[in-house]
C-alpha positions in Angstrom: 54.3 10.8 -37.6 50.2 10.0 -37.2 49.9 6.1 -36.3 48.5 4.2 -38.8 49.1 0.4 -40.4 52.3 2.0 -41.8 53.7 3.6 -39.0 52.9 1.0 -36.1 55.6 -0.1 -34.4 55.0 -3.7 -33.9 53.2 -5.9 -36.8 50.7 -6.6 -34.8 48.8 -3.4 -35.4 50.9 -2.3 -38.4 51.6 -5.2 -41.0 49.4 -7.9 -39.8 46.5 -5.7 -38.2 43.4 -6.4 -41.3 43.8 -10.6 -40.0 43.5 -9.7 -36.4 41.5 -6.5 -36.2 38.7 -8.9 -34.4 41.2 -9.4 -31.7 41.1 -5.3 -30.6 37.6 -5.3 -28.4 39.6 -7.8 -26.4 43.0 -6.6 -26.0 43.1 -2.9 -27.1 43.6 0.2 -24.8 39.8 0.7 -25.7 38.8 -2.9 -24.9 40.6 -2.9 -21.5 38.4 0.3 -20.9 35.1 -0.4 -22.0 35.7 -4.3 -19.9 36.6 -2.1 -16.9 33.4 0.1 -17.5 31.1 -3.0 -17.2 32.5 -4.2 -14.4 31.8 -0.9 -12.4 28.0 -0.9 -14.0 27.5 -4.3 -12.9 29.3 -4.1 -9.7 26.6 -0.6 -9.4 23.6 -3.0 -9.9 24.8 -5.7 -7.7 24.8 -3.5 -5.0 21.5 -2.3 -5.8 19.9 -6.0 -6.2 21.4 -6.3 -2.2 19.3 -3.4 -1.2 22.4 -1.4 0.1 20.7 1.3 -1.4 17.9 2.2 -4.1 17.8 3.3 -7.4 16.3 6.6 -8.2 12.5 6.2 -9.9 13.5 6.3 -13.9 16.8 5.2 -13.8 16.5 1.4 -15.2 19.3 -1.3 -15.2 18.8 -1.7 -18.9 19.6 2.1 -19.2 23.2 2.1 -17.4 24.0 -1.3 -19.3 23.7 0.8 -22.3 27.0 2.9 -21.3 28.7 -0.3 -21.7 26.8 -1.7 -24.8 27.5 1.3 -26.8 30.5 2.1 -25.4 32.3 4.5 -28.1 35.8 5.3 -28.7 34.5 9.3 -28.1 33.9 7.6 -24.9 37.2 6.0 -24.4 38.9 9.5 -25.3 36.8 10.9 -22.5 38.2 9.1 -19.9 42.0 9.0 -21.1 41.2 12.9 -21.1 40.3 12.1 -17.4 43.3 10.0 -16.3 45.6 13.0 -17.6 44.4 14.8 -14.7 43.7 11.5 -12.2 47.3 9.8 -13.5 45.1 6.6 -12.7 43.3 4.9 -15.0 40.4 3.0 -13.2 39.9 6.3 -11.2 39.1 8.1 -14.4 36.4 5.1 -15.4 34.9 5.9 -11.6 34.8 9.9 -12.4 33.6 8.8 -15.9 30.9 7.4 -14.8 30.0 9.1 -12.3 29.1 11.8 -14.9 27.2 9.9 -16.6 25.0 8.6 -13.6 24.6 12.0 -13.0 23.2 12.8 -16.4 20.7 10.4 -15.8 19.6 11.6 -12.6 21.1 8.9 -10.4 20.8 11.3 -7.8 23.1 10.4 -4.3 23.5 7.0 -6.1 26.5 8.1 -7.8 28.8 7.7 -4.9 28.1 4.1 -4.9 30.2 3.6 -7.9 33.3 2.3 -6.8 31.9 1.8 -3.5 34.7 0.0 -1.0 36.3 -0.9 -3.9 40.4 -0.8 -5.4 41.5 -0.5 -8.8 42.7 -4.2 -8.7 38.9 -5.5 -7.7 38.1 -3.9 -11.1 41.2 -4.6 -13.2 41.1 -8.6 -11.9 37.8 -9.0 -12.9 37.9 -6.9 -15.9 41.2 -9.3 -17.2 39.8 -12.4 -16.9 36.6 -11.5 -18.6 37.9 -10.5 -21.7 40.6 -12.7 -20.9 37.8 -15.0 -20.7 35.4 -14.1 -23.8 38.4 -13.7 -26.3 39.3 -17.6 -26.0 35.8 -18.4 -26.5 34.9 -16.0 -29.4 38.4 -15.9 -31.4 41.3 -18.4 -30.1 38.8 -21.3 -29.6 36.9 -21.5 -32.7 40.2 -20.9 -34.7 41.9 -24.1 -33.1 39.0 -26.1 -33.3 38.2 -25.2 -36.9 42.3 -25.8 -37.4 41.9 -29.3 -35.9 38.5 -30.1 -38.1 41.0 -29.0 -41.1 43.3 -31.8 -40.1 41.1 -34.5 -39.1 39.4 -34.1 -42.5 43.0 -34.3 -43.9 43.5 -37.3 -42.5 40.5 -38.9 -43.3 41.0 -38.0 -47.1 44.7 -39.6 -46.5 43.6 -43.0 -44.6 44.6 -45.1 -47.2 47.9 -43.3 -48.2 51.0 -45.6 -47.4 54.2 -43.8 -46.8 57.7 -44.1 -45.9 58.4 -43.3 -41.6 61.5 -41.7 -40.8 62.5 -42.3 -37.4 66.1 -40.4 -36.5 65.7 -39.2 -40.2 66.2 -42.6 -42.0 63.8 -44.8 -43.4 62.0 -47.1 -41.2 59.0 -49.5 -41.0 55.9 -47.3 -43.2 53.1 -45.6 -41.6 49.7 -43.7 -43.4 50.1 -40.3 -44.2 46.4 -39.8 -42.5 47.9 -41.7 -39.2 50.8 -39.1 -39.0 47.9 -36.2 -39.5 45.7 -37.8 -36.7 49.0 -37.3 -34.4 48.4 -33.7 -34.0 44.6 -34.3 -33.6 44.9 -36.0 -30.8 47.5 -33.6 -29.8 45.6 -30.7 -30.1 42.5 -32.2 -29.1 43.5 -33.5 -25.7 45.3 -29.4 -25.0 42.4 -27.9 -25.6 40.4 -30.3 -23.5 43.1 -29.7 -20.4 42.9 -25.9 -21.5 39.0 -25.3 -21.1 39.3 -26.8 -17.8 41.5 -24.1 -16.5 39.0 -22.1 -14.3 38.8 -18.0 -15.0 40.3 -16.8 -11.7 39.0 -13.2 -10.4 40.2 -11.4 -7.3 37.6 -9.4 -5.6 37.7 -8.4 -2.2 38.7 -5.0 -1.7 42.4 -3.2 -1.0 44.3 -6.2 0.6 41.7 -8.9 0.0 40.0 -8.7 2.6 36.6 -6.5 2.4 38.1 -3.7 4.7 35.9 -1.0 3.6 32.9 -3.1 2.9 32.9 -5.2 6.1 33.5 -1.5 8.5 30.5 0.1 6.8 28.3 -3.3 6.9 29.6 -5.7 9.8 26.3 -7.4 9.1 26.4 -8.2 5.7 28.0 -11.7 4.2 31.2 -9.9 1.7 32.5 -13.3 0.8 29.0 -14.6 -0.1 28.4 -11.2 -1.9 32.1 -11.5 -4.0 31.0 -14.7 -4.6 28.3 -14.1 -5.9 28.7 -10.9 -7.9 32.0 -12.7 -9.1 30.1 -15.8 -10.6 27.5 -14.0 -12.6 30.2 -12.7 -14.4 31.4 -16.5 -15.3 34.1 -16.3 -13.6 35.6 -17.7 -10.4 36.5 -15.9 -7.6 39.7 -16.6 -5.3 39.1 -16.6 -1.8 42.6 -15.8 -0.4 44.0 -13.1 -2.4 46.5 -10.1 -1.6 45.4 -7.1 -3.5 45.6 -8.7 -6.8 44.8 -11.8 -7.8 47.4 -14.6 -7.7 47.4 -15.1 -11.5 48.1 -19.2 -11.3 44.9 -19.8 -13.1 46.1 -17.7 -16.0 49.3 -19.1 -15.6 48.4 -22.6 -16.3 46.5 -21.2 -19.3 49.7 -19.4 -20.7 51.5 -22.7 -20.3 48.8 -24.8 -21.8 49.0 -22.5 -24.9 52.3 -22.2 -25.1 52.1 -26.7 -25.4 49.4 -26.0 -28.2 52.0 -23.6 -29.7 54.2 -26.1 -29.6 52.6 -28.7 -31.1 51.6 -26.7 -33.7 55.5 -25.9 -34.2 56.1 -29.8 -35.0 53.1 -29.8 -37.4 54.7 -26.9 -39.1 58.3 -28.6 -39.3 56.8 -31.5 -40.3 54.8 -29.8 -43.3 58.0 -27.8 -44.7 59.8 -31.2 -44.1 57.5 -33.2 -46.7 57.4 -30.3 -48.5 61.3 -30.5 -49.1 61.1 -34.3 -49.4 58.2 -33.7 -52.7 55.7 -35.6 -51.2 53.6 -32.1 -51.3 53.3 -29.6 -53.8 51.8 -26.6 -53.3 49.1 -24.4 -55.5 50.3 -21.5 -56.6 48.9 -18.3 -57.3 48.9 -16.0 -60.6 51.0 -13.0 -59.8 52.7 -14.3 -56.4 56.4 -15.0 -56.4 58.3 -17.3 -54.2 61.7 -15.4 -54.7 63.4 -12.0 -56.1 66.0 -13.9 -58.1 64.4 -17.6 -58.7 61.7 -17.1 -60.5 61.0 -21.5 -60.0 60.9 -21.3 -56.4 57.0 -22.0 -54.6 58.1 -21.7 -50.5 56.6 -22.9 -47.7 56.0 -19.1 -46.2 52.7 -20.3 -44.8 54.5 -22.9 -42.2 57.7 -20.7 -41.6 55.7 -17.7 -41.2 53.6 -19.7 -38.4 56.7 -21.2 -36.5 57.8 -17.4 -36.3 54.5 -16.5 -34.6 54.4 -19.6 -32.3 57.9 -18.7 -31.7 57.5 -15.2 -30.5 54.3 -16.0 -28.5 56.0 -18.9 -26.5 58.5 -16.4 -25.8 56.0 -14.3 -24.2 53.8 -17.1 -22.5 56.6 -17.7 -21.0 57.2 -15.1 -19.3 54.0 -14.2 -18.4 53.4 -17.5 -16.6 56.8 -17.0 -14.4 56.4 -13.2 -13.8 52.9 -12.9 -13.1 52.3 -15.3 -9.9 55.0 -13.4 -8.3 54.3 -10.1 -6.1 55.7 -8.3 -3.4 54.2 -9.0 0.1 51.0 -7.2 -1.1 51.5 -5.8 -4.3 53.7 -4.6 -6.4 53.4 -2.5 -9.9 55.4 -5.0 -12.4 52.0 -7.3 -13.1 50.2 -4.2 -14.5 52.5 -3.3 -17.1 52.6 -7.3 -17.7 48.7 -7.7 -18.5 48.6 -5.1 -20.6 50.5 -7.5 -23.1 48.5 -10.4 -23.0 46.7 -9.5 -26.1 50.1 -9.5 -27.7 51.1 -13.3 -27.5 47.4 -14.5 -28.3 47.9 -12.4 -31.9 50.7 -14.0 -32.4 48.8 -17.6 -31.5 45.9 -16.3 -34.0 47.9 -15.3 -36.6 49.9 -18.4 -36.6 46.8 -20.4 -36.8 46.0 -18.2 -40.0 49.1 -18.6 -41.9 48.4 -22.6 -40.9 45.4 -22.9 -42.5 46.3 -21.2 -45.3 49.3 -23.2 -45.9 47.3 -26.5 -45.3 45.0 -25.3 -48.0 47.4 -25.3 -50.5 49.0 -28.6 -50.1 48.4 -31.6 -53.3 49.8 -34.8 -52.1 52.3 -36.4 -54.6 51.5 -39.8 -54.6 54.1 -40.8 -57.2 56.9 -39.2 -54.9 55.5 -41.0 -51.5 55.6 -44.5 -53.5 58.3 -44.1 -54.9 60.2 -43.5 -51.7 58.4 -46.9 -50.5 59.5 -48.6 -53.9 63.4 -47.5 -53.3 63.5 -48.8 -49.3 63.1 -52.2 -49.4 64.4 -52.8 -46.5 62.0 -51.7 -44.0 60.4 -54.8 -44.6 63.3 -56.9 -42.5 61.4 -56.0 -39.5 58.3 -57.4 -40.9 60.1 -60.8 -42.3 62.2 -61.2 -39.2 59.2 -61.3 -37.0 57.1 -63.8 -39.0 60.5 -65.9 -38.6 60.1 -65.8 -34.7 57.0 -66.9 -34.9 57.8 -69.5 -36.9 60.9 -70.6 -34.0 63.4 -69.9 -37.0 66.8 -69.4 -35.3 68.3 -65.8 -35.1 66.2 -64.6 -37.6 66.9 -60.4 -36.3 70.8 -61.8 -37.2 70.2 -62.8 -39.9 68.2 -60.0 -41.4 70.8 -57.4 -39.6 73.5 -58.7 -42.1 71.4 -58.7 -45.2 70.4 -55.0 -44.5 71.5 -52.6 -41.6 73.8 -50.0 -43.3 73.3 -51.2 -46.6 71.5 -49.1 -49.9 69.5 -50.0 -52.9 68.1 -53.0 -51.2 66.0 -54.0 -53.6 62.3 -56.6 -53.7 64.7 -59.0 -55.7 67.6 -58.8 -52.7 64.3 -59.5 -50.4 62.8 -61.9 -52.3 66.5 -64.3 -52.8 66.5 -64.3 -49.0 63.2 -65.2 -48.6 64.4 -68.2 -51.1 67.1 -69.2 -49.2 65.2 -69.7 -45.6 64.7 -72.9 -44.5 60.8 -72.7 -43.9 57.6 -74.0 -45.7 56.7 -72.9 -49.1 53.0 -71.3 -47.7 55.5 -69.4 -44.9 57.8 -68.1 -48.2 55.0 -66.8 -50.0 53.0 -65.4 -46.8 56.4 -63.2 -46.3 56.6 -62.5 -50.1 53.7 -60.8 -50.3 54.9 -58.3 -47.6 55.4 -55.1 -49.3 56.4 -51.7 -48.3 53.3 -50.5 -49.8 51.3 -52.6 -47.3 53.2 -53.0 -44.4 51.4 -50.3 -42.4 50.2 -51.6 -39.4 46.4 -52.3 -38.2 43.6 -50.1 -40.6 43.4 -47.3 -37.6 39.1 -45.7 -37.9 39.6 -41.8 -37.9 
């Protein structure tokens, strides 16, 4: 069976590959390649910019870039046609290019490539940077575009009184664009905590130490040189490393996405939760059903479909960000097979953020259902009342509200406004509390 969309084995690149096709030149077997092929071109002209050696008469940095910049999947096949002989991967990118050097008349120059290096120096650098560049080309605009959605949501709800539920019972109202701004700020401050997570690189050689580089040039500055080369990529090099790099930079960034997940999980339990309560409809669309036997039903796929995905990727965050720091003495093989999935926990992330957006979109807030709600729980306005009465030195006035509602339904503005009768306080006092409503009893006017 030929892979294709239908035969893929995970959704990712089967059901759910045309929304996240613009994740594969990060995370694909060809994006991992052509990542590791710059790294090696770059690391070439480095070493060339330090003088270690010079570059043949007509063979241009611009020109060796453009192996990189027009990589091709011919290309890719090329060098898994390679590794079938190597059985290592970065080794066929070395032979690879090599080649192609060649073909250009690099002359002795060729042997530079790869020069002191291990596959690690190119796999930890490789990682991070499209590690690096998918966050800031896909995941980040997503979010940020996600949390622009909301914040105008709110703003177009400021004014929209509604009934809180705190431990699922009525209590004292809130906004409907307040409860929205929640999971701005949320998601806000995570994404401000995430972009200060630096890119860690490791880059110094088989155990970390610039063995091969420092025996062949005692001379020359390594560290300054890793540094260095490590930076231009925008990336940060670690200093003490084993032979790969520690992975606790990426591991706080697997954690702090796997918080945005979660965030985004109470957004979408919230959303199916008014959803169930009627204070949303949702638009539907001509030809789309919401069940095989009930032809009335309209479901909130959109937000289940995105808890699923934030499910599954937390799942793998997780794990990531507790396997990965952890290595045998040196090395050991079980982070290689690890990286490989990163890509698969970020689809999941994006495609959650889809469905979200999607689902957001079709909301229409039912005004009549919210007030309604307000109109039929009186009682929320005790707290307000019994207040007022403290100020006012009135004695036990939380008693005395406590027996006219706690437990009690169908409170009603009459049952509110006979007790406000019955109080033993000045007339401008009873009519201040009369005019206490559920509809505006929502707290200071919060600016968005």
């Amino acid at each position: 069976m030929e892979l294709s969309a239908l035969t893929a084995i995970s959704p990712i690149d089967g059901r759910y590959r045309s929304q996240l096709h613009t994740l594969a030149p990060f995370f694909s077997e060809f994006g991992l390649i052509k990542y590791r092929v710059r790294i090696e071109v770059e690391y070439f002209l480095f070493l060339a910019k330090q003088k270690l050696f010079t570059l043949p008469e007509g063979v241009k940095p611009h020109t060796l870039r453009k192996i990189y910049e027009d990589f091709s999947e011919e290309d890719a096949l090329q060098i898994k046609h390679i590794e079938r002989t190597t059985n290592h991967d970065v080794k066929a990118v070395e032979y690879f290019l090599k080649e192609k050097f060649a073909k250009l008349h690099a002359g002795e120059a060729v042997e530079w490539v790869h020069f002191g290096l291990t596959s690690q120096d190119i796999n930890n650098t490789a990682i991070p940077l499209l590690w690096k560049e998918s966050l800031e080309e896909q995941y980040y605009p997503a979010l940020s575009n996600l949390i622009l959605h909301l914040r105008k949501m709110a703003n177009d709800w400021i004014g929209i009184p509604m009934l809180a539920r705190t431990h699922g019972q009525p209590a004292s109202p809130t906004t409907l664009g307040k409860e929205w701004m929640v999971f701005v700020e949320r998601l806000e401050r995570q994404l401000e905590q995430l972009s200060h997570i630096p890119f860690a690189a490791k880059f110094g050689g088989a155990t970390g130490n610039f063995n091969a580089h420092f025996v062949a040039f005692p001379k020359m500055n390594w560290i300054k040189f890793g540094n260095d080369f490590v930076e231009s990529l925008g990336l940060e090099r670690m200093q003490f490393t084993t032979q790969i790099e520690h992975y606790d930079s990426l591991a706080a960034q697997f954690d702090a996405l796997k918080r945005i997940n979660t965030i985004l999980i109470d957004l979408c339990r919230d959303a199916w939760t008014y959803i169930s309560m009627d204070y949303f409809k949702q638009q539907t669309k001509s030809g789309e059903v919401g069940s095989s036997a009930m032809p009335h039903k309209v479901n909130p796929i959109d937000f289940e479909n995105a808890e699923g995905n934030l499910g599954i990727a937390n799942a793998l965050y997780e794990h990531l960000s507790s396997k990965l720091p952890v290595s045998r003495l040196q090395r050991d093989l079980t982070d290689s097979t690890v990286l490989r999935n990163i890509g698969v926990p970020m689809a999941h992330s994006f495609l959650s953020l889809r469905s979200l957006e999607k689902g957001l979109g079709k909301l229409l807030l039912n005004r009549e259902k919210l007030n309604a709600d307000l109109e039929n729980n009186w009682a929320v306005v005790a707290e307000a009342i019994q207040t007022i009465l403290r100020r006012e030195n009135y004695p036990q006035p939380y008693e005395a509200l406590k027996a006219l509602t706690r437990g009690k339904s169908g409170i009603s503005k009459d049952d509110i406004h006979q007790f406000i009768d019955t109080l033993n306080v000045s007339e401008k006092v009873k009519k201040e509390l009369r005019n206490i409503t559920p509809q505006n009893y929502v707290g200071v006017p919060f600016e968005y």
